[in-house]
Z-matrix of the N, CA and C atoms (Angstrom, degrees):
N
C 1 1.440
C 2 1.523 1 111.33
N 3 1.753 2 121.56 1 -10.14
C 4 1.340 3 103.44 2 169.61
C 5 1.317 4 109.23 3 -77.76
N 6 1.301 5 139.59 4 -15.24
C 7 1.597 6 117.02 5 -169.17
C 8 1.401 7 105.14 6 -51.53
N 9 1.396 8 100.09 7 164.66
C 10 1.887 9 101.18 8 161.08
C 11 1.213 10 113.00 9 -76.71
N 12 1.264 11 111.22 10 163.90
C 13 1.481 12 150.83 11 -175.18
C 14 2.208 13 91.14 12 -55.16
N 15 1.422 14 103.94 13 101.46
C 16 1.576 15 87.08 14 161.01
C 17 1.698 16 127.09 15 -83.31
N 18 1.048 17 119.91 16 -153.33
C 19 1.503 18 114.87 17 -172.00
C 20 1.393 19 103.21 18 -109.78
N 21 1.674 20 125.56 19 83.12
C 22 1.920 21 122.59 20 178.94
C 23 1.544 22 113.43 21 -43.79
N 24 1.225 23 85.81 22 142.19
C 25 1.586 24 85.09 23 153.98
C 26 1.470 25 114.24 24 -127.82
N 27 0.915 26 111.33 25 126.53
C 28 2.355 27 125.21 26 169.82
C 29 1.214 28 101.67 27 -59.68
N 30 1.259 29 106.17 28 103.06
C 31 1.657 30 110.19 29 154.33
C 32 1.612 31 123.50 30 -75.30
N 33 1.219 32 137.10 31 148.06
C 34 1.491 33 124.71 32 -176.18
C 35 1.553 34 121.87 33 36.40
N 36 1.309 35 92.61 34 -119.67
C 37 1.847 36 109.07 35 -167.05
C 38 1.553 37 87.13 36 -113.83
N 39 1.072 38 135.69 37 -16.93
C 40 1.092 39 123.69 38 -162.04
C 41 1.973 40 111.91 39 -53.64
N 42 0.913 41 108.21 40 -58.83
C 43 1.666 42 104.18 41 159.38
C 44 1.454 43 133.11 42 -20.28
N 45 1.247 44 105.01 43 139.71
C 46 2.103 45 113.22 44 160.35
C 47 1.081 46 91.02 45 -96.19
N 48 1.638 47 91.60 46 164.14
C 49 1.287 48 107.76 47 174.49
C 50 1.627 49 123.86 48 -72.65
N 51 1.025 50 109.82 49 16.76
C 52 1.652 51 112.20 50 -171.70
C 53 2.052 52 81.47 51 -100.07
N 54 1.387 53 114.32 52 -69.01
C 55 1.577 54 97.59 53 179.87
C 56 1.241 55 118.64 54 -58.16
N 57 1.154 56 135.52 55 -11.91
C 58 1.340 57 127.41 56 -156.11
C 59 2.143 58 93.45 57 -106.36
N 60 1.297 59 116.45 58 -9.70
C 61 1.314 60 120.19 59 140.68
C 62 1.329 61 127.52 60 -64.62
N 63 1.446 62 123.03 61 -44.16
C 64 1.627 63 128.75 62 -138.65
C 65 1.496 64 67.36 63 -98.85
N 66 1.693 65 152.47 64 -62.84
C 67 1.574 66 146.29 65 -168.75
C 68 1.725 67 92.58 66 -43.21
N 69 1.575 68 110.40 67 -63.28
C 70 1.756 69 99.90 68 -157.45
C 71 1.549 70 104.57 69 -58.88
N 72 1.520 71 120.74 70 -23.89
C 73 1.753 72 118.54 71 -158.84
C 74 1.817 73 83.01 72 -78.03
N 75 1.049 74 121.02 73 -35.36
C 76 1.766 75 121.47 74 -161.12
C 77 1.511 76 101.90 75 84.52
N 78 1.333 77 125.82 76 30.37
C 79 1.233 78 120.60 77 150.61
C 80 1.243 79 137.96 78 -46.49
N 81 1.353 80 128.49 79 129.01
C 82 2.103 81 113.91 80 167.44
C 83 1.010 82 112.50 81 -90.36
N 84 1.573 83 104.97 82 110.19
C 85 1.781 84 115.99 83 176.80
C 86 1.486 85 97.30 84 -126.03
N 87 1.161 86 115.52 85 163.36
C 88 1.256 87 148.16 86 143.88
C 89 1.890 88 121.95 87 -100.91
N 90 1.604 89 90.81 88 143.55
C 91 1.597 90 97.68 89 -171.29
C 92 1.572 91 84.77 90 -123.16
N 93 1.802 92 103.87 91 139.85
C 94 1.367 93 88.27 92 179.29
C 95 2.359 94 80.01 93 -140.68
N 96 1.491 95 98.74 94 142.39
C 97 1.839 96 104.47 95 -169.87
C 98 1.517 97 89.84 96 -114.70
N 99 1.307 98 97.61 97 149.67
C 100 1.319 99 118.54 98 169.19
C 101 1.809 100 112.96 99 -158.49
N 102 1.240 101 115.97 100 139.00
C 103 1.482 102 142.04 101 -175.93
C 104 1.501 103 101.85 102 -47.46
N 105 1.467 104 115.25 103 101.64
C 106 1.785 105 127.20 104 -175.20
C 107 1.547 106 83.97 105 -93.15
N 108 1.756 107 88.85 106 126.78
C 109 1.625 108 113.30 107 166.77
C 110 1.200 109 83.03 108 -99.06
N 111 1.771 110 100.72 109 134.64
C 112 2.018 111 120.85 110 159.69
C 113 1.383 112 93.36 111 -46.18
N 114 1.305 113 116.00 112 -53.20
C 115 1.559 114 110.39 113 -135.63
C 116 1.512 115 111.94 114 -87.22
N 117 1.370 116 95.25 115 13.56
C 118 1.757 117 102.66 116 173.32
C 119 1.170 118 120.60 117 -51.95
N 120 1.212 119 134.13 118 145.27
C 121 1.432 120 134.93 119 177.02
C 122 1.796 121 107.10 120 -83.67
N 123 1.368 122 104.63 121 -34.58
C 124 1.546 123 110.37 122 -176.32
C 125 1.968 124 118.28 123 -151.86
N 126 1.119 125 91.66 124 101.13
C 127 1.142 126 119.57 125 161.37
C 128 1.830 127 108.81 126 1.60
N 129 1.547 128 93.15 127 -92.83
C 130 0.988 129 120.98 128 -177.59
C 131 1.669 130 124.43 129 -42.10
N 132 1.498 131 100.73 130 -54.73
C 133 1.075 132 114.27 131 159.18
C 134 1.615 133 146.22 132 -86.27
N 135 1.046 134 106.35 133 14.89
C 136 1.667 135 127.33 134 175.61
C 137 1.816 136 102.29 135 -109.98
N 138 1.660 137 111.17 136 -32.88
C 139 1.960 138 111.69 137 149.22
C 140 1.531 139 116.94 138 -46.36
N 141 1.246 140 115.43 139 -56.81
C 142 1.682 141 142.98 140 -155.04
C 143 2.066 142 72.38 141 -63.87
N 144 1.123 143 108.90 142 -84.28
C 145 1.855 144 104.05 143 -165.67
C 146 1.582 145 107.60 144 -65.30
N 147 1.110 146 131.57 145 -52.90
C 148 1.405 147 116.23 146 167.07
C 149 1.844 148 127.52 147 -18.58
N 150 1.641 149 100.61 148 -35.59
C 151 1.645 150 108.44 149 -134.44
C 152 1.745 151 68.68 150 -116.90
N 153 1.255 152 127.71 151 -36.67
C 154 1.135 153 106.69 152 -178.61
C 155 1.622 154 111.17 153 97.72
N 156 1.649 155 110.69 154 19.30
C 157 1.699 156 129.37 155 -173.86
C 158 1.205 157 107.18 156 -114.66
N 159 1.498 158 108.58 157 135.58
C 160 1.481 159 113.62 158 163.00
C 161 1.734 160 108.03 159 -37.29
N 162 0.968 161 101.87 160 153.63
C 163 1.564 162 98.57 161 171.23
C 164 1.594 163 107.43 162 -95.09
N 165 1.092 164 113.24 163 -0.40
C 166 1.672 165 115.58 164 171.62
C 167 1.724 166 102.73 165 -77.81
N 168 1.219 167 121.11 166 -27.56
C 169 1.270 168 114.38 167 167.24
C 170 1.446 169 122.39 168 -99.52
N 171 1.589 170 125.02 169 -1.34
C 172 1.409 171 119.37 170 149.80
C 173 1.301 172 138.51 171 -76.94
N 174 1.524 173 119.72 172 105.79
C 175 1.670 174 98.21 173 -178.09
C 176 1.294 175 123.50 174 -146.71
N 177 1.534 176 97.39 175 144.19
C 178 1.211 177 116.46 176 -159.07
C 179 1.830 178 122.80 177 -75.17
N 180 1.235 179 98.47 178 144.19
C 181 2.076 180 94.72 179 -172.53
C 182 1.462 181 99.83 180 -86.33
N 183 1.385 182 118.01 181 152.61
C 184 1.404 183 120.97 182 -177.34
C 185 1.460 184 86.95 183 -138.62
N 186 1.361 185 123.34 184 167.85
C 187 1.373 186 132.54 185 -169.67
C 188 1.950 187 96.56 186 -128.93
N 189 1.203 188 143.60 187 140.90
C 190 1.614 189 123.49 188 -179.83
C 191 1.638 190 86.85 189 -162.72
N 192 1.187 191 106.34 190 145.44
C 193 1.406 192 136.48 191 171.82
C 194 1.507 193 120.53 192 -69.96
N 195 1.254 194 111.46 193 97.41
C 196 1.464 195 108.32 194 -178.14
C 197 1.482 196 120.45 195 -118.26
N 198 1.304 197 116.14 196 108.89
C 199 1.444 198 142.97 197 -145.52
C 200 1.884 199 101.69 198 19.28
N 201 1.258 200 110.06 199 61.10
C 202 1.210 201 102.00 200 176.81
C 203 2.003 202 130.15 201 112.91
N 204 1.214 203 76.51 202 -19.12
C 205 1.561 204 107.50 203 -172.10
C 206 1.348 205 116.04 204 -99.05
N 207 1.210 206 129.44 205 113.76
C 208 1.732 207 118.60 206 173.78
C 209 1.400 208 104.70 207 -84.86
N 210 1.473 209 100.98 208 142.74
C 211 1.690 210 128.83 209 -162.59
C 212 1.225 211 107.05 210 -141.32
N 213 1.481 212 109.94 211 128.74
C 214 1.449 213 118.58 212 163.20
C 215 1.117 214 117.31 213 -97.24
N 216 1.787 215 112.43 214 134.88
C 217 1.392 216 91.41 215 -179.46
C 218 1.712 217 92.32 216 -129.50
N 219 1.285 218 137.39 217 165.65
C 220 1.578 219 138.36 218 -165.23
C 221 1.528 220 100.62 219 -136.67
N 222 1.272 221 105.31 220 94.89
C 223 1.684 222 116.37 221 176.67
C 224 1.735 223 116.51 222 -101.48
N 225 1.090 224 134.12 223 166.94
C 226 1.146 225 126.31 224 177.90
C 227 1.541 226 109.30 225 -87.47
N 228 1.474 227 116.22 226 135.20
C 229 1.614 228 109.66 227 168.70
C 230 1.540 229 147.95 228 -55.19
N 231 1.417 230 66.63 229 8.22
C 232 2.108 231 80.90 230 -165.69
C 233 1.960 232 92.94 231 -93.92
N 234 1.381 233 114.02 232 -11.42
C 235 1.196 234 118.41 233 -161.90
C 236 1.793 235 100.34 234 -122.88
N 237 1.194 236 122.53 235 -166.32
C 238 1.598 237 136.56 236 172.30
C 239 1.275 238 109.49 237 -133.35
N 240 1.459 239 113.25 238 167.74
C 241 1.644 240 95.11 239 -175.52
C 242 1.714 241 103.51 240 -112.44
N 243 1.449 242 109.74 241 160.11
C 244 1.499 243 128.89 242 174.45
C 245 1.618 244 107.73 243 -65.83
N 246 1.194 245 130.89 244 85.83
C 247 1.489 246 120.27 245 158.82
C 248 1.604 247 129.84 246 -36.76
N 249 1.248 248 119.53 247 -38.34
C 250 1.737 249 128.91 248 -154.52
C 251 1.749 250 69.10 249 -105.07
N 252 1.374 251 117.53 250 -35.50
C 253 1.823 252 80.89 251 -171.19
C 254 1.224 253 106.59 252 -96.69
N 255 1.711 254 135.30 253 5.71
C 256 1.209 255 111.19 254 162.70
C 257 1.539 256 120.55 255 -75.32
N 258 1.696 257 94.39 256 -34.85
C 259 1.844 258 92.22 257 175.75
C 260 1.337 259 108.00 258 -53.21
N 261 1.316 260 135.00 259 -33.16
C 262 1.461 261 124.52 260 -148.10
C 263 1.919 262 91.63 261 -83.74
N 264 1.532 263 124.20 262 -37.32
C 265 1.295 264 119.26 263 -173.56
C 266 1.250 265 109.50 264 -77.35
N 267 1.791 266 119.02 265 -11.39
C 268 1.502 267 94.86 266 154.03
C 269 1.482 268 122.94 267 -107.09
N 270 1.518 269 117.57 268 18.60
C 271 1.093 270 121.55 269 -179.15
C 272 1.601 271 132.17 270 82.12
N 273 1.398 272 98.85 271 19.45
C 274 1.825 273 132.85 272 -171.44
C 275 1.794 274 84.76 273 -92.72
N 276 1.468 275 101.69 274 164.14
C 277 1.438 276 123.54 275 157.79
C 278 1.289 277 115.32 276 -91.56
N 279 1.067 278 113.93 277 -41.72
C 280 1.845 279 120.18 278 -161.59
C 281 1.513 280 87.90 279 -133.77
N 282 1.524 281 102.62 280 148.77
C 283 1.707 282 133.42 281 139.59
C 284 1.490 283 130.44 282 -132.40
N 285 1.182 284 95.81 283 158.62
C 286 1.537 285 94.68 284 176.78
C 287 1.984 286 102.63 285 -165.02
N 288 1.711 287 93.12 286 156.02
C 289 1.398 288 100.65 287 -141.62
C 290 1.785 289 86.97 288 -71.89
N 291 0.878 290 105.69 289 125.62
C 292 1.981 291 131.57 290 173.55
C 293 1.805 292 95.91 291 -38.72
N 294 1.602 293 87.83 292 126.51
C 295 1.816 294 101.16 293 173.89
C 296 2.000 295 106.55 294 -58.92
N 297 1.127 296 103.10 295 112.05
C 298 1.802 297 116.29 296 176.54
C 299 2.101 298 109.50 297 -19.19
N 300 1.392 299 109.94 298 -51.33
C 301 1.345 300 121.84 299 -172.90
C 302 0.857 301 96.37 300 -62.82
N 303 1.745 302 135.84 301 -62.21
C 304 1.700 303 137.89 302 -173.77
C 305 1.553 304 103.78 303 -61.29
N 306 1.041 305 125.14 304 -13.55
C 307 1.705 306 120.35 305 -145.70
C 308 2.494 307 76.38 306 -109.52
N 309 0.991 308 84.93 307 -48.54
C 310 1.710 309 78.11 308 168.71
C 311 1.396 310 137.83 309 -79.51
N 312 1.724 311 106.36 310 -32.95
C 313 1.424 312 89.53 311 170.42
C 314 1.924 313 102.54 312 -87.07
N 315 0.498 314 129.62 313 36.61
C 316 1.339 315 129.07 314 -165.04
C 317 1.983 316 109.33 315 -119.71
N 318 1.117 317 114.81 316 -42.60
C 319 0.945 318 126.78 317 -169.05
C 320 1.801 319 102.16 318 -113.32
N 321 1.114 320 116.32 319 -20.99
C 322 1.819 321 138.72 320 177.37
C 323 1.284 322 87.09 321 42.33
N 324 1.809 323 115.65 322 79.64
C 325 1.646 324 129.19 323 154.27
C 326 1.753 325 81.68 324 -138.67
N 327 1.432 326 111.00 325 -164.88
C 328 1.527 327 132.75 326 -175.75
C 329 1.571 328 97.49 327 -122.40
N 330 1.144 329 126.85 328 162.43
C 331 1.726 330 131.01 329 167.19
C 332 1.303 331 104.26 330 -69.31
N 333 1.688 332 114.07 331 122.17
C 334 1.369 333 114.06 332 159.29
C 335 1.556 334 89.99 333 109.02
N 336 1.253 335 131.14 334 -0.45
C 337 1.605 336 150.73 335 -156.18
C 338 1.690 337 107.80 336 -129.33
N 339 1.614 338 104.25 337 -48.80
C 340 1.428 339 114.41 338 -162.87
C 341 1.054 340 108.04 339 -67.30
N 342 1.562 341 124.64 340 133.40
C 343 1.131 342 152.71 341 -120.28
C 344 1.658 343 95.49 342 -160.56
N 345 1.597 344 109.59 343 108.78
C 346 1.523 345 104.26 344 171.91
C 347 1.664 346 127.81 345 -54.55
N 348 1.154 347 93.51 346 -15.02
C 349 1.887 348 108.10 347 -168.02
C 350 1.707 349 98.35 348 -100.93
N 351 1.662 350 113.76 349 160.39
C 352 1.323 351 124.84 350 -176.69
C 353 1.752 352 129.84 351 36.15
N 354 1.785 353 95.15 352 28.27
C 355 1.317 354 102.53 353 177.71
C 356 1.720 355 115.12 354 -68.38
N 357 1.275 356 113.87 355 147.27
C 358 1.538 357 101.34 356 -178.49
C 359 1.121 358 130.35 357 -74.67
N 360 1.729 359 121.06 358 -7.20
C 361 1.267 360 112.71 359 156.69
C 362 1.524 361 93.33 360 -121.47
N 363 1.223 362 125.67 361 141.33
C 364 1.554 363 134.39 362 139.84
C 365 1.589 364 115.18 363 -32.24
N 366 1.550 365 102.86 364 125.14
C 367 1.691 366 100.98 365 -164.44
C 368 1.889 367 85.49 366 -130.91
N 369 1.696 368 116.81 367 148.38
C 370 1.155 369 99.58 368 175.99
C 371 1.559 370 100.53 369 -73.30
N 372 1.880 371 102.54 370 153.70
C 373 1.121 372 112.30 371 -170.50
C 374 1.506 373 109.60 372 -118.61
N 375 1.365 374 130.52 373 142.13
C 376 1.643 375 115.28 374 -179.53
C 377 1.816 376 84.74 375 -135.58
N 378 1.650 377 99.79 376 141.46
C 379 1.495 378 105.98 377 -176.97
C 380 1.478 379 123.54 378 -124.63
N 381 1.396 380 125.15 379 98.53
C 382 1.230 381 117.27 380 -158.52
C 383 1.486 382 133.21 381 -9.99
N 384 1.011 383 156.15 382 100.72
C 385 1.791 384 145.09 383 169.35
C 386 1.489 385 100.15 384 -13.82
N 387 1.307 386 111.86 385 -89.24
C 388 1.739 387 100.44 386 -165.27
C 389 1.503 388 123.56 387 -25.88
N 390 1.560 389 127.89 388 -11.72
C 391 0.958 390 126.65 389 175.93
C 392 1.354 391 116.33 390 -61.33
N 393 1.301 392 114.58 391 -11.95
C 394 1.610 393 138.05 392 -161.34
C 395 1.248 394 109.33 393 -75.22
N 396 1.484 395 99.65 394 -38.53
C 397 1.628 396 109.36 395 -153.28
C 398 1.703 397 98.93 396 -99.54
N 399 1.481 398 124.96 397 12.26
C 400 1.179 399 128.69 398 150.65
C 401 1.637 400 143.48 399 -113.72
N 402 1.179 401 119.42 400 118.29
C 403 1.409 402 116.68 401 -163.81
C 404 1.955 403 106.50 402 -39.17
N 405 1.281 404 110.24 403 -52.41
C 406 1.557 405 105.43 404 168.72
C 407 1.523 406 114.52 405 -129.61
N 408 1.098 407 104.24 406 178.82
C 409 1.803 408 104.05 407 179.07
C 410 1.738 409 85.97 408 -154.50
N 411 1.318 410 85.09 409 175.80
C 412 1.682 411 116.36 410 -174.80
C 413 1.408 412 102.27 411 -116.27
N 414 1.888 413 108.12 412 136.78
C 415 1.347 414 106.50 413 165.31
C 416 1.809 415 85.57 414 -142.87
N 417 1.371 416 79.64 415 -163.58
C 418 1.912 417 91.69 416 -167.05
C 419 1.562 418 106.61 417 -83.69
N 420 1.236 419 127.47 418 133.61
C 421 0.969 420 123.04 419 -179.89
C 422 1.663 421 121.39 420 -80.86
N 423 1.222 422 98.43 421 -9.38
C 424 1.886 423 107.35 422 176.27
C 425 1.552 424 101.57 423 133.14
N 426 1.442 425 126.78 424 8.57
C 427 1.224 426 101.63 425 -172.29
C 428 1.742 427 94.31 426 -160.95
N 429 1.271 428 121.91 427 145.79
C 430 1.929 429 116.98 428 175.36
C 431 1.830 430 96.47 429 -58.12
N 432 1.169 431 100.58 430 151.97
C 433 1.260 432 92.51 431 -172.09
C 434 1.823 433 135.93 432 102.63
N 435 1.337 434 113.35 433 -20.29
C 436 1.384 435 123.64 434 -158.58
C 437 1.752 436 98.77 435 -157.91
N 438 1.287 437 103.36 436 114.42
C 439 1.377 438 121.45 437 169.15
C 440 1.956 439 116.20 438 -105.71
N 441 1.002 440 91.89 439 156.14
C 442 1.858 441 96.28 440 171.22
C 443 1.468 442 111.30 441 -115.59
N 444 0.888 443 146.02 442 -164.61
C 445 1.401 444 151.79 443 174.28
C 446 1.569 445 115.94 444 175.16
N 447 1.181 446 113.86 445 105.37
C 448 1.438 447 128.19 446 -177.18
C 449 1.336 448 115.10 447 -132.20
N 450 1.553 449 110.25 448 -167.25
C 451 1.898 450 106.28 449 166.68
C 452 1.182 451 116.43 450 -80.71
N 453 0.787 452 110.83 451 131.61
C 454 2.050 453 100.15 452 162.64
C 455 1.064 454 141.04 453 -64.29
N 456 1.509 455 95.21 454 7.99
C 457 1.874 456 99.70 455 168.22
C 458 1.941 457 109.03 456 -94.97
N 459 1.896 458 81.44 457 -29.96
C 460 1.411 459 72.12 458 158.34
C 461 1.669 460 150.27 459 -56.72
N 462 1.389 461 90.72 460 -59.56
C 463 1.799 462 107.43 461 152.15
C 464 1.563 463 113.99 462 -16.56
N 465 1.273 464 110.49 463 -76.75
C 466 1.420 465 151.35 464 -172.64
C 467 1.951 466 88.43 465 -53.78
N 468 0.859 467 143.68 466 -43.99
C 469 1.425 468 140.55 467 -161.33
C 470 1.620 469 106.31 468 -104.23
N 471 1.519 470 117.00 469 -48.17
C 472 1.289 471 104.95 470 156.80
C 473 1.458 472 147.42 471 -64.55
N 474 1.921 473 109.06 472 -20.93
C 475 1.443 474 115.38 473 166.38
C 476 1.249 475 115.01 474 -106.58
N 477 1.775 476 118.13 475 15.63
C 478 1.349 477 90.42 476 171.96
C 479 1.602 478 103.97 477 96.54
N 480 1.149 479 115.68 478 -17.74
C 481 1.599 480 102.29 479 -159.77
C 482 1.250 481 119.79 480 -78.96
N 483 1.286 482 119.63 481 158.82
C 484 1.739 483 121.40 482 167.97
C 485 1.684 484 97.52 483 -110.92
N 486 1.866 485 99.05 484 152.08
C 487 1.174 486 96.94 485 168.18
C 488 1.637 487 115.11 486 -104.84
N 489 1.456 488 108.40 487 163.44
C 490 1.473 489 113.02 488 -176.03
C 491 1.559 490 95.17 489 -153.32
N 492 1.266 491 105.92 490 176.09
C 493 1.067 492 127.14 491 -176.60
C 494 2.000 493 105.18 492 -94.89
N 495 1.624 494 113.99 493 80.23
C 496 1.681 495 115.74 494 -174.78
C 497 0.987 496 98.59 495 -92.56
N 498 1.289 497 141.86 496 -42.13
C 499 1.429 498 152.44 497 -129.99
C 500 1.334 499 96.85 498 -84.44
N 501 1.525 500 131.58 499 143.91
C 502 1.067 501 152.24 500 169.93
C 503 1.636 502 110.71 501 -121.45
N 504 1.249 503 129.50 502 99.13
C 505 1.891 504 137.72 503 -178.02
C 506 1.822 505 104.39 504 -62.70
């Protein structure tokens, strides 16, 4: 998992829409699948040992309500995310973690699925800092089961995102 990110290519339908973005941008990602137990307690972190990654470099998308506004924010799984500091990086007073139904049709992935990339509407996105301090990281590729792994400036350039400090260790 240290090599870099090569350049995928989408065969057919086989793709989500999160790769079937990162192919049209000409991004270099890597997709890496692994066997989703239901009975996982955490998503995020049952990828992180599957995949064989620190979990400081797996991280998971959360969807949260900011004064009104749905917000993505991409924290690492080994951690939880800062509410008062995601509102503050988008300039909200209050957040709170986005009702599951809105947080799915909204983004058209499933929980534990949602995938910052090829969401159907563009949501502002804020992406932890520590993501910084790694040449690539892992996020969800659109589905339990399927990770991506790219740069994080990439991430950061295709959704729009700013980084801040969300992450809570």
């Amino acid at each position: 998992m240290a090599k870099k990110p090569k350049k995928h290519q989408q065969s057919g339908s086989g793709g989500t829409p999160a790769t079937v973005a990162l192919t049209a941008a000409g991004t270099l990602f890597t997709t890496h699948a692994y066997e989703h137990d239901p009975a996982s307690p955490s998503y995020g972190e049952e990828a992180a040992e599957a995949l064989g990654v620190s979990p400081d470099r797996v991280f998971k998308t959360l969807v949260a309500d900011v004064d009104g506004t749905l917000t993505v924010a991409v924290v690492p799984v080994a951690g939880s995310l800062d509410l008062k500091a995601l509102a503050a990086a988008v300039g909200g007073k209050r957040a709170a973690m986005a009702d599951p139904v809105a947080a799915e049709r909204t983004t058209g992935y499933v929980r534990g699925g949602i995938s910052p990339l090829g969401q159907r509407k563009r949501l502002p996105t804020v992406l932890d800092e520590s993501a910084q301090s790694h040449e690539t990281i892992c996020v969800s590729a659109g589905r339990r089961g399927l990770e991506v792994e790219l740069a994080p400036t990439d991430l950061a350039s295709l959704t729009g995102a700013v980084f801040a400090a969300i992450g809570r260790a």
